[in-house]
N, C-alpha and C positions, 0 to 999 in steps of 0.2 A: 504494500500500500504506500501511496506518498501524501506526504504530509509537507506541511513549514513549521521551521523552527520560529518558536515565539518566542522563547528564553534559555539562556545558558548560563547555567550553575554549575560551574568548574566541568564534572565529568559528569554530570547527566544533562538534558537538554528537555525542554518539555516542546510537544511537537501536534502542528494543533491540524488534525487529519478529519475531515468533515466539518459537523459539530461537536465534536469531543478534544479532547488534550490527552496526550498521553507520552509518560513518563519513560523516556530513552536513552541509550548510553550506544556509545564505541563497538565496534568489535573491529579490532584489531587497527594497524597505521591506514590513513587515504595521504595520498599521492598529490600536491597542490599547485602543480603546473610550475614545480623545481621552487614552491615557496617554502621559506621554513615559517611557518607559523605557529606564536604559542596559543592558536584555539584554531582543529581546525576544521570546524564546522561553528558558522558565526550566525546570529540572527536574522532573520530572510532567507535562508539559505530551503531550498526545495531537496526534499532526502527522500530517500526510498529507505522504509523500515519493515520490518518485520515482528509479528508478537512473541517474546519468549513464551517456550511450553509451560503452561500452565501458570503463568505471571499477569500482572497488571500492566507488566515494563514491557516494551520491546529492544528489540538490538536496529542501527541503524547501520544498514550496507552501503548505500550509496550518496553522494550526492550530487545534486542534477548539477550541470553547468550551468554555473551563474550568468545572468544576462550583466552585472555590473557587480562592483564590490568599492567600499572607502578602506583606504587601508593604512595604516601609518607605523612606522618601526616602535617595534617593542621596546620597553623604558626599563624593563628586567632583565631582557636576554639579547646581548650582544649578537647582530648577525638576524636578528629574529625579525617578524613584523607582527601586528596582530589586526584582523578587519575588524573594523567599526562594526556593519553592517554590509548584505548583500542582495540583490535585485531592489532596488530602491530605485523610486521615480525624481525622486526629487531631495535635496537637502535646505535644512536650516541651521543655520551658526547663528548661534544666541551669541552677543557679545557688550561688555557694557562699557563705559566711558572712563567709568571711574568705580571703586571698592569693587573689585578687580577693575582695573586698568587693561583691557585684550588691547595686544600691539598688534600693527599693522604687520608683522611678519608673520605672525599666527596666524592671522585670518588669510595672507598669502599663503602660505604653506597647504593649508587646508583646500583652498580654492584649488592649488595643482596635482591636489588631489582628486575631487569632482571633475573638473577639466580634462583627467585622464581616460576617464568615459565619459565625459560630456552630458555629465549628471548638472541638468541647474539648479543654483545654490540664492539662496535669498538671506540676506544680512537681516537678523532682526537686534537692534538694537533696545534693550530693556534696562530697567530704570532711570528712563529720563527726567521721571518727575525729582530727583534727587541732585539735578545740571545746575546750580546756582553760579558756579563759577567760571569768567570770561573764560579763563584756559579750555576749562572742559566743552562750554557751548562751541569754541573755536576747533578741537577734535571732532565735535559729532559733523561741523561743520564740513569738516578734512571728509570723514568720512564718504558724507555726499560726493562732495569733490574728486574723490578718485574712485568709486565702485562705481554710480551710477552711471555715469559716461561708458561704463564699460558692459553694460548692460543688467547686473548685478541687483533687482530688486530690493531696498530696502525699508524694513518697517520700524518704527519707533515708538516702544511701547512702554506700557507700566504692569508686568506679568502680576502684579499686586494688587493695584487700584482700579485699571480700567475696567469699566466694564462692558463695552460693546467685543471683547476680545473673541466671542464665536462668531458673529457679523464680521470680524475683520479677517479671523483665519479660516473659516467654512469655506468659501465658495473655491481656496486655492488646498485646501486638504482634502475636501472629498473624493472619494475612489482612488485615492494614491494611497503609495507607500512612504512615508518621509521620515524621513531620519535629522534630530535636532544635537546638534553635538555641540562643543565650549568648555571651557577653562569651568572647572569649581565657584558655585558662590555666584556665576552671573545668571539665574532663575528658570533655569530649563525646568524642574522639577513642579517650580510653584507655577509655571506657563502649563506642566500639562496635568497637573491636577485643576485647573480652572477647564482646560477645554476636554479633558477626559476624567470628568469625577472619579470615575469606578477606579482611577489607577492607584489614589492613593500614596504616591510618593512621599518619604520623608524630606523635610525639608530643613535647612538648616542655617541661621544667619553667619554673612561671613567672619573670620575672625577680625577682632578690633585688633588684634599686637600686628599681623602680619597684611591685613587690608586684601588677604585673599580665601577662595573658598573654601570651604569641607567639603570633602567626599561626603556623598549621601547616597549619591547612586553606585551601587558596588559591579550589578552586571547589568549590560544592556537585556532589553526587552520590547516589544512588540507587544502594544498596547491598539485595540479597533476602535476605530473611529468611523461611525456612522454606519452604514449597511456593507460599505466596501471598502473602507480605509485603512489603513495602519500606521499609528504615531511611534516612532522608535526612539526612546531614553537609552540616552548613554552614558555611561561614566566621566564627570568631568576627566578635561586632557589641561595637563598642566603643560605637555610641549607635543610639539607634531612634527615628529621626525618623517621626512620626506624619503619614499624607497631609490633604490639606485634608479638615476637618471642618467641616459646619455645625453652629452652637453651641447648637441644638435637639436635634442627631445624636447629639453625643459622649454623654450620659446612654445612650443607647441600649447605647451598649456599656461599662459599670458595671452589671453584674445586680443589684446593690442599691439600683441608680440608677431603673432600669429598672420593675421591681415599683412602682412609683409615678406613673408615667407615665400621665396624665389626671389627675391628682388634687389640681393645683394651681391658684390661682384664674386662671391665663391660661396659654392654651394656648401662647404663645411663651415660657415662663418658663424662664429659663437656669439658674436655681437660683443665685442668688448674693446679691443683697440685694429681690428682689421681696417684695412683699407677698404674704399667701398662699399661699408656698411652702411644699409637703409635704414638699419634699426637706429644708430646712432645718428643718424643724420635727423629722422624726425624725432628723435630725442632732443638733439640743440635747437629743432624746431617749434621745441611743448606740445609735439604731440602724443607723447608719452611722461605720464605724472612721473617725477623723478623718484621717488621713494618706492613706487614697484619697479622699478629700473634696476634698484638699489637692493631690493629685496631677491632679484632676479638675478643678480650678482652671489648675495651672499649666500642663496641653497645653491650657485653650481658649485663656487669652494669650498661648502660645507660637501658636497657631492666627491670633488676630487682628492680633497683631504683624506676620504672614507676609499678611496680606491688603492 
């Protein structure tokens, strides 16, 4: 029978096959297209299972090829990586301005990861009612300023106060899959206990000594929303380690990088000091924000340092 995985709790999986859920585990290694990964069947993911003799559990044999996957290196196991989530329609990055501060290389990092399957990714910006100060209304500002232009949806909420928040996220959640990910402490959990009661998330204010969040969410999960949806909680991410990139690659996923692709006088041009270059050229021309220029700099020597 196949099922989807709804949640993974270390070595068992709950696996939701019709209208039922049922309680699954391993048997034996799956093979991950030469990935090493420390989980490796992740939320979303389509399995073929079978029921052990005379048990409640089954054992899971296979699973189906993923139409997409977010995947980002492992923060425990050197060499490793671990997915977010997989066959998802769409992603949200929760990120907030301030009491965590999410930097713009975060949210870049993340983005060339969506980009890698050309998952689109919607910026929601949460607790803005808390923006009193010029610096910070001057960031959300920035924000505008460099995502929108690049096609990049963004919302700006109060996952707290507002309350038209099912009027604003209904009509782009239904019948998808989406997956909401982000740094600890910026309100993923209290966003989707308002738009999926039944989910119940702990939630948890962030620390006053360090100005960043707690873990509340331990394992992702796949939460229904409406008659054909699914909301997927993740564990905050405190860093989003990028997988190996060829340094031809990475432009590819910069959609202002991208748009200019063939147009430079050597087709191996990494866009940094070559001659020729079209990236650099409408770079001194502004039409590339210079801080994703910059960001696009530092994961490729983050990239070749790792080589």
């Amino acid at each position: 029978m196949e099922g989807r995985v709804i949640k993974t709790t270390g070595s068992w999986y709950e696996v939701k096959v019709g209208d039922k859920m049922i309680k699954a585990r391993l048997r034996g290694k799956f093979k991950q297209d030469n990935l090493k990964l420390t989980n490796p069947i992740a939320v979303g993911d389509y399995v073929i299972l079978e029921r052990e003799k005379n048990q409640e559990t089954a054992v899971i044999h296979t699973i189906v090829p993923r139409e997409n996957y977010i995947i980002r290196k492992s923060t425990r196991k050197q060499h490793f990586s671990h997915i977010l989530a997989a066959n998802v329609d769409q992603a949200y990055l929760m990120v907030t301005v301030r009491d965590p501060r999410t930097s713009l290389g975060f949210i870049d990092r993340f983005l060339v990861s969506t980009e890698s399957f050309r998952i689109p990714c919607t910026l929601l910006v949460n607790k803005v009612e808390t923006l009193t100060k010029q610096k910070d209304l001057d960031f959300l500002a920035e924000l505008h300023d460099i995502y929108a232009p690049l096609g990049y949806p963004i919302i700006e909420l109060s996952a707290l106060h507002d309350q038209d928040l099912m009027e604003k996220f209904e009509p782009g959640l239904a019948g998808k899959t989406t997956l909401m990910a982000g740094h600890s402490g910026v309100g993923k959990s209290t966003l989707l206990n308002r738009l999926v009661p039944q989910a119940s998330q702990v939630t948890q204010e962030v620390s006053k000594f360090s100005s960043k969040g707690v873990h509340t969410t331990t394992f992702a999960e796949m939460f229904p929303f409406g008659e054909t949806g699914y909301f997927i909680d993740t564990p905050g991410i405190k860093e989003f380690g990028i997988l190996d990139i060829d340094d031809q690659e990475l432009s590819h996923y910069f959609v202002e990088l991208r748009k200019y692709l063939g147009q430079c006088k050597y087709n191996d041009c990494k866009h940094i000091n070559e001659p020729g270059c079209k990236v650099l050229e409408v770079l001194e021309q502004g039409y590339i924000h210079p801080y994703r220029y910059e960001n696009y700099l530092k994961i490729m020597n983050e990239e070749d340092s790792h080589r």
